[in-house]
N, C-alpha and C positions, 0 to 999 in steps of 0.2 A: 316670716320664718327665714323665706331669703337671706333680707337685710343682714339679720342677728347670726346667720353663719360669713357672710360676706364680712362681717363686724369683725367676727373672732380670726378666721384667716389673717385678713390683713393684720392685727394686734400681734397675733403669732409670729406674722412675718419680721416687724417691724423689731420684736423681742430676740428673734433670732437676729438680724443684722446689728442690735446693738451688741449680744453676745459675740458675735464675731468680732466686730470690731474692737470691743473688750478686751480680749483673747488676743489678737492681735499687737495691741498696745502694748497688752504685756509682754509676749512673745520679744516686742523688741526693745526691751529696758537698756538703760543708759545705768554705768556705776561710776562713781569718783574712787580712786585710787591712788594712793600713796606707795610712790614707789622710790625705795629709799641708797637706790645705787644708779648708774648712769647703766646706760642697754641700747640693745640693736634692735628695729625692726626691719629688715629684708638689708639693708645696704646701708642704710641711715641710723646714724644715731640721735640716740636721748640722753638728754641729763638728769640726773634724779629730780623728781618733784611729784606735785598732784597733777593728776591726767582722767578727764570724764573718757571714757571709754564705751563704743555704744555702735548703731549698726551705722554705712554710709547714708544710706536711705532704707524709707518705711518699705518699698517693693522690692529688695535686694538682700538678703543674710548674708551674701556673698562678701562684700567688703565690710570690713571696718575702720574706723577711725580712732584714735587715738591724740585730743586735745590737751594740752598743758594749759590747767588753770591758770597759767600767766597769759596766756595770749600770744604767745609768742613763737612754741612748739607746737608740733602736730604730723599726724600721717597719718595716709589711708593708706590700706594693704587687702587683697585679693588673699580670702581665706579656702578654706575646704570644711566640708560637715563632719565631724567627729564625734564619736558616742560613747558612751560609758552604762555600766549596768545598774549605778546608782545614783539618783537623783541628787544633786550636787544644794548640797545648804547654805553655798554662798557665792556670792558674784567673786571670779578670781582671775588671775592673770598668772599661765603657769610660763616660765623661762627655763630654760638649759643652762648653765656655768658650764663655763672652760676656764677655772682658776679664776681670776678677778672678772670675768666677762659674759656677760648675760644678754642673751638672744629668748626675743619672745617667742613662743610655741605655741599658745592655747590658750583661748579667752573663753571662759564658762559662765554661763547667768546661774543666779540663785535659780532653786525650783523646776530646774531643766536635767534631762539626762544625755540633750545634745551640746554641742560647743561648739567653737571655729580653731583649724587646726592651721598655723603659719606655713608656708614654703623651708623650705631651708636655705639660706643664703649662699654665697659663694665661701664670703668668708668662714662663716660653721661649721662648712663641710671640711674646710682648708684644717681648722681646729681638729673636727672629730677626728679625720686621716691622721694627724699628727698626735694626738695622745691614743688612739688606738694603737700606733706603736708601739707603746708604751702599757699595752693592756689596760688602759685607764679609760672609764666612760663619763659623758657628762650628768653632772648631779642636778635633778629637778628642781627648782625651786617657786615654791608658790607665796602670791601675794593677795591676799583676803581685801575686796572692795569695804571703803567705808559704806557702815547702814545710812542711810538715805530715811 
């Protein structure tokens, strides 16, 4: 009788750490995105193209990465946790315009109602000052990850 609860415990156990680790993996999904204008992240620029988008590492949500399928571009950037009241339908990358110029703000996974929320740069703040004069705010713009 021992044995066959010692049995079931450990199977439980082992049930449970695969669900975590499940949970986990998912938690930290990778999306490819097509992003079809050139952009800033923090000081740096991008040139339009595909970019896998996805965490720095498995033990950190704190940074992210942003790789251009050519090989060639790339950034990590130091995020913050951000939240929304409804569960988000698709992996996206939301950006600010200032007229032709686009700074990234906020990276959301499908199936989550958390996201990662960008710094705001030197230069964006330079932007926002300058068309706040003008009573003018910047316009969101989001970009929908390809399904995978």
């Amino acid at each position: 009788m021992q044995i066959q609860n010692w049995k079931k415990l450990i199977i439980l156990s082992v049930l449970g750490v695969l669900t975590t680790v499940s949970a986990h993996a998912q938690a930290g999904k990778q999306f490819a995105v097509t992003i079809p204008f050139g952009f800033y992240v923090g000081s740096k620029t991008l040139p339009a193209g595909q970019y896998v988008v996805g965490r720095s590492t498995e033990a950190s949500y704190e940074g992210v990465v942003l790789r251009g399928t050519d090989g060639r571009t790339g950034v990590f950037v130091l995020t913050r946790g951000i939240q929304t009241l409804e569960v988000q339908q698709q992996s996206k990358l939301v950006f600010r315009r200032y007229g032709d110029q686009y700074f990234l703000a906020e990276v959301w996974i499908s199936e989550r109602s958390t996201g990662r929320g960008l710094p705001t740069s030197r230069k964006e703040r330079s932007l926002a000052q300058e068309i706040a004069k003008h009573g003018a705010k910047p316009e969101k713009v989001a970009v929908v990850g390809d399904k995978r």
